[in-house]
Structure formats: C-alpha cells, structure tokens
C-alpha positions in Angstrom: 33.1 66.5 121.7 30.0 64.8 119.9 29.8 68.5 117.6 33.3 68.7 117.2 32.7 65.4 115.2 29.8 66.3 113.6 31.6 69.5 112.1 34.8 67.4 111.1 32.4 64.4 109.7 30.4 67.6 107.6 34.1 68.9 106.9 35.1 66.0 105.6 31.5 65.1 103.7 32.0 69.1 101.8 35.1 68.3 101.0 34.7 64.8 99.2 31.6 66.6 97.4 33.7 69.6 96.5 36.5 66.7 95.1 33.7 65.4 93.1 32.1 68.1 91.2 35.6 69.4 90.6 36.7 66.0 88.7 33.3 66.0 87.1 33.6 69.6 85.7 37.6 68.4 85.1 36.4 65.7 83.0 33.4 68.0 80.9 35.8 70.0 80.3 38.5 68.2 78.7 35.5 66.3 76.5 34.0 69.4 75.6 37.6 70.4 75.1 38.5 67.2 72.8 34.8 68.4 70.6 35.6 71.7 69.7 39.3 70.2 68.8 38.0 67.9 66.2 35.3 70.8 65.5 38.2 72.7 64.4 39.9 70.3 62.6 36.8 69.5 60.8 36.4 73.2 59.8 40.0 73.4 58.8 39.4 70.6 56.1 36.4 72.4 55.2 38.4 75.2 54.6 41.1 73.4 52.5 39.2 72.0 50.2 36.4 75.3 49.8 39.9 76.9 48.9 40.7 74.3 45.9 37.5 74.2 44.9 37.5 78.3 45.0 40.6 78.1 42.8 39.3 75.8 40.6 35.8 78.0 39.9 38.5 80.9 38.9 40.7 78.8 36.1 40.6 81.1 32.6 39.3 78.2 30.5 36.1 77.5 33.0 35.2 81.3 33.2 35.4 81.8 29.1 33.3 78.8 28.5 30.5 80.0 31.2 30.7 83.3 29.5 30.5 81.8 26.2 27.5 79.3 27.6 25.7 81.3 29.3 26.2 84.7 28.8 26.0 83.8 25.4 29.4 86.1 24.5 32.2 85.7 22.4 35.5 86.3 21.6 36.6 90.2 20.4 37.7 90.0 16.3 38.6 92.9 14.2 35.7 91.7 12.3 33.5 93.2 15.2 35.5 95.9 16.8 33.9 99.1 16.5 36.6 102.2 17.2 35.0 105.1 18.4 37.3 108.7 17.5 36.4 112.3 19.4 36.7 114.7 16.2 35.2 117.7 18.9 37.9 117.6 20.9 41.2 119.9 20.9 44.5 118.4 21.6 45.1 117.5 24.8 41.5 117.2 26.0 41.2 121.3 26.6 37.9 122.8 25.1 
C-alpha cells in the first residue's frame, strides 16, 4: 500500500510539473507570438512609407534637376542636335 502511494503522490507531482511547463511554454509562446506581431506591423509601416518615399525619388521634375545638377546635362535643342545619315548603305539595309 505505502508504494502504491508513493507512485500515485510521484503521479500526481509529474503531472502538476508537466501542467506547469506546459502553461509556461503556453504563455512564451503567445508573448513571443504578440513580438513578432508588432514586428510585422512595424515592418509593414516600414514598407509603406520606403514605398512613398520610392515614388517620390522617381517624380520627372526631381530626376531632370539631378541630371541637370549633377550630371551636369541639359535639355536636347535643335541648336545641338547632331543627325547622323548612312550615304553607304543601299535601300533597305541590303549591301
């Protein structure tokens, strides 16, 4: 009788320690859970506003004045165009 209670007392012991660790690991969980949730949310934000700020970098006006700026180019004229003719050729581009 006196190991029938010890084995129902170390039952009863393994099972409260099992109910433990499984709340504990319940409860990591659902913060770890709740983290990558506002992880995601943070990245999604990210993403929104890399987005505007992507379509903003790409407006006509901003890209001619950085190539006028810095690269220093300008705008095609008549004045400057330079037309280039192929006298060698045959019609039809045939030799």
């Amino acid at each position: 009788m006196l190991r029938l209670t010890f084995l129902l007392l170390a039952a009863v012991v393994g099972s409260a320690m099992l109910l433990v660790h499984s709340q504990y690991e319940s409860r990591r969980l659902y913060t770890e859970l709740h983290r990558a949730i506002a992880e995601s949310r943070q990245l999604q934000t990210e993403h929104q506003r890399l987005q505007v700020d992507k379509r903003a970098q790409a407006t006509p006006l901003r890209v001619e004045r950085l190539a006028r700026d810095r690269l220093q180019m300008r705008m095609a004229t008549p004045a400057i165009t330079h037309y280039v003719t192929d006298d060698g050729a045959a019609a039809g581009g045939r030799p």
